[in-house]
C-alpha positions as CSV (number, residue, x, y, z in Angstrom):
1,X,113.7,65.9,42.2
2,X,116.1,68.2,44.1
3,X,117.1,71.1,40.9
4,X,120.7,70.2,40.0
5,X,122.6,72.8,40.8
6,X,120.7,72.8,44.4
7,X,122.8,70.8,47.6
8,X,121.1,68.3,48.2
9,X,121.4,65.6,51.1
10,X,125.1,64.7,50.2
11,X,126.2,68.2,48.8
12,X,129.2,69.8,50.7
13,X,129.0,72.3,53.6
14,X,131.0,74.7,50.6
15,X,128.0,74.2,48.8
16,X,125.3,75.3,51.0
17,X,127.1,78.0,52.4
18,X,127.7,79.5,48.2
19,X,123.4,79.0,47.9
20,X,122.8,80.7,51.4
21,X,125.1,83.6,50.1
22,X,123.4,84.1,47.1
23,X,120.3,83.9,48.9
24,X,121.3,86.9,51.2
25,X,122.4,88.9,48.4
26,X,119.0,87.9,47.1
27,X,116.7,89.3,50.1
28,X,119.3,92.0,51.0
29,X,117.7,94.7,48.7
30,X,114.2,93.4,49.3
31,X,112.1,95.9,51.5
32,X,108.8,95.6,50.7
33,X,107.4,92.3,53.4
34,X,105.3,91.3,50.4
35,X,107.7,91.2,47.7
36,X,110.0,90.2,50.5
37,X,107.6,86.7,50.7
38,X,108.1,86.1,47.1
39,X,111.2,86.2,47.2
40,X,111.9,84.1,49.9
41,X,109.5,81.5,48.6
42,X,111.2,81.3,45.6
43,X,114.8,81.0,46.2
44,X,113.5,78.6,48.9
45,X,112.1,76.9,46.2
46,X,114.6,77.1,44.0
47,X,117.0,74.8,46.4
48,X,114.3,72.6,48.3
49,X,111.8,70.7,46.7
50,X,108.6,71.2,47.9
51,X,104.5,71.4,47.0
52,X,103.8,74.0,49.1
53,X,105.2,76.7,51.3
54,X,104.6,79.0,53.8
55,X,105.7,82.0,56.0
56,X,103.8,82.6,59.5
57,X,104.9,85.7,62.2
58,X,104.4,85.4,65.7
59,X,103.6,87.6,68.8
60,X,105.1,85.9,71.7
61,X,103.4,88.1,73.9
62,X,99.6,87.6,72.5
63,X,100.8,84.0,71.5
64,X,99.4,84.7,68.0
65,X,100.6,83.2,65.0
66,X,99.9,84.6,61.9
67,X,100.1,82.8,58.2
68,X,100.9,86.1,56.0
69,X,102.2,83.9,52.6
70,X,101.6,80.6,51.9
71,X,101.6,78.8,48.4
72,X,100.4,75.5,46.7
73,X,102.5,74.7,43.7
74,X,102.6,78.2,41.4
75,X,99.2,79.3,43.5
76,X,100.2,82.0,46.2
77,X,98.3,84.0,48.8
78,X,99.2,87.5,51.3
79,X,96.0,86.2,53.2
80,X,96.4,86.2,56.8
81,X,95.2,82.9,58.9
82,X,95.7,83.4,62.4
83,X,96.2,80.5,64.9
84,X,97.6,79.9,68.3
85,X,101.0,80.0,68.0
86,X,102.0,77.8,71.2
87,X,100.6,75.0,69.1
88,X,103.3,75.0,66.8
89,X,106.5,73.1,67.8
90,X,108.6,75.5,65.7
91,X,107.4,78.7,67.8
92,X,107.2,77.0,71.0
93,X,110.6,75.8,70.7
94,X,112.3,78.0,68.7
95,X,113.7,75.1,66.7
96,X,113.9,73.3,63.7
97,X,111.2,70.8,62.8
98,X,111.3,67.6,60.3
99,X,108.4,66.0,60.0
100,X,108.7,62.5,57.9
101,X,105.0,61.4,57.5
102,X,101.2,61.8,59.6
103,X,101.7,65.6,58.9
104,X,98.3,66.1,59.7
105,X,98.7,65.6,63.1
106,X,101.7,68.3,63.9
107,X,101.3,70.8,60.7
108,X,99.4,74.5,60.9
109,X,98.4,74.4,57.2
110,X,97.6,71.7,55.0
111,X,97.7,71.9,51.6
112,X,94.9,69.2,51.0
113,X,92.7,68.7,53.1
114,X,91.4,64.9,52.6
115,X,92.2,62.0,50.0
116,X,88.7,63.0,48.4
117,X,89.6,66.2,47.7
118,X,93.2,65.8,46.5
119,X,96.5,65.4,47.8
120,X,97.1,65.6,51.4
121,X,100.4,67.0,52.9
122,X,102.6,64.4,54.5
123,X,105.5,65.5,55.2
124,X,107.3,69.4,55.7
125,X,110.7,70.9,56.9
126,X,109.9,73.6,59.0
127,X,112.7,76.3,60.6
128,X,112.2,79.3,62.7
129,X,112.5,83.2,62.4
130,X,114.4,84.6,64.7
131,X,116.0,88.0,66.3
132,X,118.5,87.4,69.2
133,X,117.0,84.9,71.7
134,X,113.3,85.3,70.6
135,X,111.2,83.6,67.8
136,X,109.1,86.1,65.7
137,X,107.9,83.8,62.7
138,X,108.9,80.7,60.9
139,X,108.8,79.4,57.3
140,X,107.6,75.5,56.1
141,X,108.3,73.6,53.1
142,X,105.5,70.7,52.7
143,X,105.0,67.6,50.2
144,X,102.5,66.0,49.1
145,X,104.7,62.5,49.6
146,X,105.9,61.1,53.0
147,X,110.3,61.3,54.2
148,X,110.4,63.9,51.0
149,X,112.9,65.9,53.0
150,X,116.3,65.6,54.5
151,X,118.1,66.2,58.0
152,X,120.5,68.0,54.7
153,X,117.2,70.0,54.0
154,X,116.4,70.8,57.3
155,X,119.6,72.3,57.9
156,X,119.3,74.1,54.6
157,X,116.0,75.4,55.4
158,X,117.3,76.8,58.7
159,X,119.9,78.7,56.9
160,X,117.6,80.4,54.8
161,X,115.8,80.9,57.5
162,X,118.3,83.1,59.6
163,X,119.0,85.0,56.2
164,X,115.3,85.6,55.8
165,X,115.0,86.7,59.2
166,X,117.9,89.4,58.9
167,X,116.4,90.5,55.6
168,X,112.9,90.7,57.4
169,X,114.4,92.6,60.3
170,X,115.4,94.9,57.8
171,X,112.3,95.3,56.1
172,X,110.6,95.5,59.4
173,X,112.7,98.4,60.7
174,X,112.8,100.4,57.2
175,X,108.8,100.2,57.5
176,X,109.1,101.2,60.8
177,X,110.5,104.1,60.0
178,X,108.0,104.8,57.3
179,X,105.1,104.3,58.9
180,X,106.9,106.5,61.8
181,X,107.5,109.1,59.2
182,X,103.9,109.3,58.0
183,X,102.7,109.2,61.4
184,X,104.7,112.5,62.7
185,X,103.5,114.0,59.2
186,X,100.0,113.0,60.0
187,X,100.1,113.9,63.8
188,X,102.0,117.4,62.3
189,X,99.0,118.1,60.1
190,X,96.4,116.8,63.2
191,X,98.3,119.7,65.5
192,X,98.2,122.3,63.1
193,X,94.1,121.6,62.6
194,X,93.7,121.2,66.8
195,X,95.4,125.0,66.9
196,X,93.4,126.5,64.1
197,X,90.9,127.8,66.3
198,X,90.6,128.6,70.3
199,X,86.6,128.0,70.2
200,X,85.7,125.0,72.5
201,X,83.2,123.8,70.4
202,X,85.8,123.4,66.5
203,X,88.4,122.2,69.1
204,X,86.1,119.3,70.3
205,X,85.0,118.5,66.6
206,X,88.3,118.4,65.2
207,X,89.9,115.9,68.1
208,X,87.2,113.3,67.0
209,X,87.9,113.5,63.4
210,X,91.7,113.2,64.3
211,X,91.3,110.3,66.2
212,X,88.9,108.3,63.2
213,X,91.7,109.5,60.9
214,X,94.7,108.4,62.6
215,X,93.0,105.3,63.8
216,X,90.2,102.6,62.7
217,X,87.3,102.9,64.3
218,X,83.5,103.1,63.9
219,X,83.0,106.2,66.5
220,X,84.9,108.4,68.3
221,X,84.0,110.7,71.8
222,X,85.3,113.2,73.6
223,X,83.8,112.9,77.3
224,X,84.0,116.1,79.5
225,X,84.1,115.5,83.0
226,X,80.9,117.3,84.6
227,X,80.2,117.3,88.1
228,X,79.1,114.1,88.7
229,X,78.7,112.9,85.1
230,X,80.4,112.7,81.6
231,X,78.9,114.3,79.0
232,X,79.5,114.2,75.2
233,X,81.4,116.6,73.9
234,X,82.0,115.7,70.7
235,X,81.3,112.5,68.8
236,X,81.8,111.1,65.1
237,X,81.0,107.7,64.0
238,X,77.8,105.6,63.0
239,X,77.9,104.1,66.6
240,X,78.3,107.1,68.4
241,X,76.2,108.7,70.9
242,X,74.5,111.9,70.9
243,X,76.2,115.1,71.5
244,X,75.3,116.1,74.9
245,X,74.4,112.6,76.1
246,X,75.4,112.2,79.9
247,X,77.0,108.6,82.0
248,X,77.3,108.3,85.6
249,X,80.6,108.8,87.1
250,X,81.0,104.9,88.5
251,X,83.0,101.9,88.4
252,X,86.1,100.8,87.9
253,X,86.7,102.0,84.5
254,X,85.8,105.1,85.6
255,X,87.9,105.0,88.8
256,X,91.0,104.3,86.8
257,X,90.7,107.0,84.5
258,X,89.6,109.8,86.5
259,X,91.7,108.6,89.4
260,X,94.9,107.0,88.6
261,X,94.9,108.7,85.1
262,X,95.3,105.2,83.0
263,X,93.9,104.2,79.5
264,X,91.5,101.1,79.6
265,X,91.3,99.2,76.6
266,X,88.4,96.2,76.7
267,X,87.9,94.1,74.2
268,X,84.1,92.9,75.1
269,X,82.4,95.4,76.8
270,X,79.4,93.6,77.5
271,X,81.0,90.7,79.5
272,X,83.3,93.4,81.0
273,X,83.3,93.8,84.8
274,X,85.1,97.2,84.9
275,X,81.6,98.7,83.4
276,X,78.7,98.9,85.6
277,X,75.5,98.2,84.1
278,X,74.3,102.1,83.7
279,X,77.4,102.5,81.7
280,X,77.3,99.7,79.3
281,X,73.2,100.9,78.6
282,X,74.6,104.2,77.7
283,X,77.8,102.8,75.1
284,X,76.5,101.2,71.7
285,X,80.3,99.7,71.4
286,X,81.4,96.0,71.5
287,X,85.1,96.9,72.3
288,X,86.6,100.0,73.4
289,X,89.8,102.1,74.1
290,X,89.6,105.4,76.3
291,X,92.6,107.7,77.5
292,X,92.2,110.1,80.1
293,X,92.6,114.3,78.9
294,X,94.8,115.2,82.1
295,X,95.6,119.2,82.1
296,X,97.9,120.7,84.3
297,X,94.5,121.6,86.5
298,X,93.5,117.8,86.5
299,X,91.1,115.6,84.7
300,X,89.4,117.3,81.9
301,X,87.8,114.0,80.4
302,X,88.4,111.7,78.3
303,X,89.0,110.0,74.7
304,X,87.5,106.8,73.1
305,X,87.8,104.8,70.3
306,X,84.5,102.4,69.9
307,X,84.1,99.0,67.4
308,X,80.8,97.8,66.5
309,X,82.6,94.0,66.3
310,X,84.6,93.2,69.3
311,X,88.0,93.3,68.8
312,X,91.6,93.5,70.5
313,X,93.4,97.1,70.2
314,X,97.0,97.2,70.0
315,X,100.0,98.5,71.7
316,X,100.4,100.5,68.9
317,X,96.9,101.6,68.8
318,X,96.9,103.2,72.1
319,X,100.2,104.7,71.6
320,X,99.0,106.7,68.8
321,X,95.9,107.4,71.0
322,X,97.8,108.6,73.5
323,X,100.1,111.0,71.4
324,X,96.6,112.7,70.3
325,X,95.1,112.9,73.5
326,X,98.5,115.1,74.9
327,X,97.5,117.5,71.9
328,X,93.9,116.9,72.5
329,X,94.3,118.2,75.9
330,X,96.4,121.2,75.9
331,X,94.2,122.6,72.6
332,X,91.3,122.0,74.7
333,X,92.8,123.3,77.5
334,X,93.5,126.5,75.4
335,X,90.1,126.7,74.0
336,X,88.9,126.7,77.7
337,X,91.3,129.0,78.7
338,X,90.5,131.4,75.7
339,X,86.8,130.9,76.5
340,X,87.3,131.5,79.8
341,X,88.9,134.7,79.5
342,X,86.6,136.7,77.1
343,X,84.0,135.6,79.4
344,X,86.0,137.5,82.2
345,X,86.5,140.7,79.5
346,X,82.3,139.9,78.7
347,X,81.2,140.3,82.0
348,X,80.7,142.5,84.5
349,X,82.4,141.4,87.4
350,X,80.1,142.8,90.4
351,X,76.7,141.4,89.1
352,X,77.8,138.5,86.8
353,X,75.7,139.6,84.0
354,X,77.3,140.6,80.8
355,X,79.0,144.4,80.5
356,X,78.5,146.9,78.0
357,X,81.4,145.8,75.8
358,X,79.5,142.4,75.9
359,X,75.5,144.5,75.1
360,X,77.1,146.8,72.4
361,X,77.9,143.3,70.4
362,X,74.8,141.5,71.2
363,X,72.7,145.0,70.8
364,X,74.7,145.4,67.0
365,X,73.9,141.9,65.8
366,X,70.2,141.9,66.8
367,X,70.0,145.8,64.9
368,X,71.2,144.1,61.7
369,X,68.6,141.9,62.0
370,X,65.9,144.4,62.8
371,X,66.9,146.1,59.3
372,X,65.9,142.8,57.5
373,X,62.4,143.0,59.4
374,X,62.9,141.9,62.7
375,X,61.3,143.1,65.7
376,X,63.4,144.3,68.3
377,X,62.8,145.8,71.6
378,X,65.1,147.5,74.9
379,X,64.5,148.4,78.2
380,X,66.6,151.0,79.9
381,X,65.9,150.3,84.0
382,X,67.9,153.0,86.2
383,X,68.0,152.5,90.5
384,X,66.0,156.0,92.0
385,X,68.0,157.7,94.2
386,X,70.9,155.1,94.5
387,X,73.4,158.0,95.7
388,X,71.6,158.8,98.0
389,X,70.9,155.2,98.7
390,X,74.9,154.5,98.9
391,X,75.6,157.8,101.1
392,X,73.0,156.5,104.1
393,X,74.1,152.7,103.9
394,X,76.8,152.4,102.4
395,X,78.9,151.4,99.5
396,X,78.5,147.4,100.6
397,X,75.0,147.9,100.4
398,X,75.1,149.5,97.3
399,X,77.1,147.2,95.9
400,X,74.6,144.5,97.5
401,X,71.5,146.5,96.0
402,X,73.3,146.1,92.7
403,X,73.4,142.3,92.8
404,X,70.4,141.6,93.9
405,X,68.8,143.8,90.8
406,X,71.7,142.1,88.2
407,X,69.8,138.6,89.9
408,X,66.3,139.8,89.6
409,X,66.8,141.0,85.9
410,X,68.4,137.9,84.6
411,X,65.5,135.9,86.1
412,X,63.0,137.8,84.8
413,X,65.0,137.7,81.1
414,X,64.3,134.8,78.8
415,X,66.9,133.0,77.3
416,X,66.9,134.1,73.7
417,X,67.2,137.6,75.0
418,X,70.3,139.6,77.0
419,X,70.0,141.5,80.4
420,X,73.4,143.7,80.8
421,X,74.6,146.2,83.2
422,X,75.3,149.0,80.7
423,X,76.8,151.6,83.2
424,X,76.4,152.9,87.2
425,X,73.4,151.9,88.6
426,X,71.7,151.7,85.0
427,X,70.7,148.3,83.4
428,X,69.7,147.2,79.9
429,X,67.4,144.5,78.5
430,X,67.5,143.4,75.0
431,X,64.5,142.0,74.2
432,X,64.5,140.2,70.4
433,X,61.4,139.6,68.6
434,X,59.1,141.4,70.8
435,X,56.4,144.5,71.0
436,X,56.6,147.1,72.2
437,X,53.3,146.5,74.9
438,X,55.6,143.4,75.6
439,X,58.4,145.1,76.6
440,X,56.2,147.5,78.7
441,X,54.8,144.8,80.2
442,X,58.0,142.9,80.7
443,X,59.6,146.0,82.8
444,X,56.5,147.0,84.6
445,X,56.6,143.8,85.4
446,X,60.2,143.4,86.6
447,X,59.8,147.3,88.3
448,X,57.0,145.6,90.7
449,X,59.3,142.8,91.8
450,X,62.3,144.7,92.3
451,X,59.5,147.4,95.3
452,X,58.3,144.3,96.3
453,X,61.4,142.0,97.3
454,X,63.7,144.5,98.4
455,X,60.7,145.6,100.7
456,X,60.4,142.1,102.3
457,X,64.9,142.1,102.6
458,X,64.9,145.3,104.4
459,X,66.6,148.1,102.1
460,X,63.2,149.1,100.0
461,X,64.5,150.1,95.8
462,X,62.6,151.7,93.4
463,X,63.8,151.5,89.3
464,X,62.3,153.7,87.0
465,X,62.8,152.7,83.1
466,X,62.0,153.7,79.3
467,X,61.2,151.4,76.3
468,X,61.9,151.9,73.0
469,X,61.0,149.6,69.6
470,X,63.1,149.6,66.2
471,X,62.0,151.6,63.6
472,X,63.4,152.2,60.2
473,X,64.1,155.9,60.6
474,X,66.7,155.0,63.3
475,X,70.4,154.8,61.7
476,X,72.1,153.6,64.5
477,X,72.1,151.8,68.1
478,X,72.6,154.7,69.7
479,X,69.3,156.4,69.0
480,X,67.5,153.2,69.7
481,X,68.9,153.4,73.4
482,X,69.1,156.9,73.5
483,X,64.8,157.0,72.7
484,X,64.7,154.7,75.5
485,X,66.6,156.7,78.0
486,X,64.0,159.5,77.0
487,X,61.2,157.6,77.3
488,X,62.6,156.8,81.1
489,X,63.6,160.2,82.0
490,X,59.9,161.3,80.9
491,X,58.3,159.0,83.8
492,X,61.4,159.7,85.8
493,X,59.6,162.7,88.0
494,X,57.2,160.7,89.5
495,X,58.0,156.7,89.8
496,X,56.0,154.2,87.8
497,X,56.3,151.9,91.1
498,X,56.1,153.7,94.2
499,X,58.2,152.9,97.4
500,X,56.9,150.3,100.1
């Protein structure tokens, strides 16, 4: 039975129009969507009889329907059922829908499924949501017993409908705005963790754990363009690849993001032809999103978002993903720059290898260590006779004598340990962890090579040098160079290496 003070089939157009406006007043101070389906559901209830009920949004532009409420007698449910929505009259047409009996046949949700399980749905009154011209949802009132509803209903449920939608607009926007709101505070906070620090490496770290933040994900990569490959950067996630791990540079997907400078979003990356088959060996991800870095000197790399699961990324999605990566890039940008500058104030700018500003750091660091029980080792190597050298040939070939020793010495210097040009024509090797008939044997060594190659090149240098080990009577770094300088300037009178 229709409730009695509810206009039913014969009620007056007065009478519809008083429910509809108590209705609006109703919704109008309802902004939370779930509370916001309660209530619509129940003042739809309250005027149309029905079994069961339910609300559904729609995105035109995927053609996905969605079922967000729906309720069976006093049972409810905010689970969301997803269907195509061009196979529902209502959001094809953008009109009401009466359906008398054979329900099963037209309707998106049942409330019974078969006679031996209960009571099937037979008939509904269906209306849709809309804003301006387009159709983004619709609401249904179902029964259990065939012709249960009116054209009177119909109409009735269209009304509510248009209210609804203008109270759901409304929600809509104010959670807009909220989410808006939490997202400028989030990106605020993200900005103020990129610019924390100017090292390359934190910058990196932090942009990853932004992005799995701000958006859900199971990894997240920061690729850095490298001559012809992309190289991990920096990576977070249990699907992610290893730091330092390298792709090719090839294919389309490449192509469009190094080239035209466009995200790619694909949503099965096995079956996608924008990947060539290198590339989808080296990504553990079923879907993907990726937005170029672009700097003001160019293409820097690039950003992704990986799923274990395939899965579509929204519009929304890569929106937020591109906000980061514009603050991604200029705090990496800055890192680089940063880096790239107290590289230039590290190093000495006519043989490339690090100054003495550079040693005196490196040098202070590895004394500190030598005081817990560290060896440490220098070598002090000086050019013989390089004024003399510069006053016959000439400053370019001085200069050119300098190289060529700054190259020799770095080759000759093993990784853990620092080769710098301290001064003049005078070099110094920092040799950690090592003896002291090492580091004899380690510039004798390099003395022999410098005679010999600059022999075979034309302009014939000799180096003398000094060694000197830590000991725990020394105070400073100074007297640990300064016993190596004497220790050269003892063998300085008559060459170690003689001239070829």
């Amino acid at each position: 039975m229709v409730p009695s003070d509810s206009p039913s089939s014969d009620g007056t157009l007065a009478d519809r129009y008083r429910v509809l406006l108590e209705i609006a007043r109703s919704l109008a101070g309802t902004l939370e969507a779930e509370e916001l389906y309660r209530a619509i559901h129940r003042e739809t209830r309250r005027v149309i009889e029905a079994d069961g009920f339910y609300i559904s949004l729609y995105d035109a532009e995927a053609d996905e329907g969605t079922i967000v409420f729906w309720a069976d007698g006093e049972q409810h449910q905010h689970s969301r059922i997803p269907y195509r929505g061009s196979d529902s009259e209502v959001l094809r047409t953008g009109e009401g829908c009466l359906v008398g009996d054979g329900l099963e046949d037209r309707s998106l949700l049942l409330i019974g499924q078969s006679a031996e399980e209960g009571p099937v749905t037979r008939s509904a009154v269906s209306a849709p949501l809309r804003a301006g011209d387009s159709t983004f949802g619709a609401i249904s009132a179902q029964s259990y017993r065939p012709h249960a509803f009116s054209r009177s209903d119909l109409e009735l449920l269209k009304g509510i409908a248009d209210v609804a939608a203008v109270a759901g607009q409304n929600a809509r926007y104010v959670e807009e705005l909220r989410r808006r709101r939490r997202e400028a505070e989030g990106m605020e906070e993200i900005v103020r963790a990129l610019s924390r620090s100017l090292d390359t490496h934190d910058v990196l770290n932090e942009i990853v754990r932004a992005a799995i933040d701000l958006l859900s994900a199971d990894d997240a990569v920061v690729w850095l363009i490298e001559d012809e490959a992309a190289r991990v950067g920096a990576a977070i996630g249990a699907i992610a690849p290893s730091v330092d791990a390298t792709l090719p540079l090839e294919g389309e997907m490449v192509r469009r993001l190094i080239e035209d400078h466009v995200p790619v979003i694909i949503d099965d990356i096995a079956g996608s032809l924008l990947l060539t088959p290198r590339l989808k060996e080296g990504i553990r991800a079923a879907s993907a999103m990726i937005v170029p870095l672009v700097g003001s000197e160019g293409i820097l790399g690039a950003l992704s978002l990986g799923s274990a699961e395939k899965r579509a990324f929204s519009r929304d999605e890569l929106r937020l993903l591109l906000r980061l990566s514009g603050h991604a890039t200029s705090a990496l940008a800055n890192a680089r720059l940063h880096a790239a500058l107290q590289r230039i104030s590290l190093t000495d700018p006519l043989t490339g290898l690090p100054n003495r500003r550079h040693l005196e750091m490196h040098l202070s660091r590895e004394f500190a260590a030598a005081e817990r029980g560290r060896r440490l080792a220098v070598a002090v190597f000086d050019l013989d006779n390089f004024k003399q050298f510069n006053d016959t040939l000439g400053h370019v070939a001085g200069d050119d004598a300098l190289r060529f020793l700054g190259k020799l010495l770095a080759g000759e210097t093993r990784a853990m340990n620092l080769v710098a040009r301290y001064g003049g024509d005078e070099f110094l090797a920092v040799l950690s962890d090592a003896p002291e008939d090492g580091a004899r044997l380690h510039a004798g060594r390099v003395a022999e090579r410098i005679a010999r190659e600059s022999a075979e090149r034309g302009a014939p240098l000799t180096v003398s040098w000094g060694v000197a080990t830590y000991s725990d009577r020394m105070k400073s770094v100074s007297e640990l160079i300064h016993e190596a300088d004497a220790d050269m300037y003892r063998s300085k009178q008559g060459n170690r290496v003689p001239s070829r």
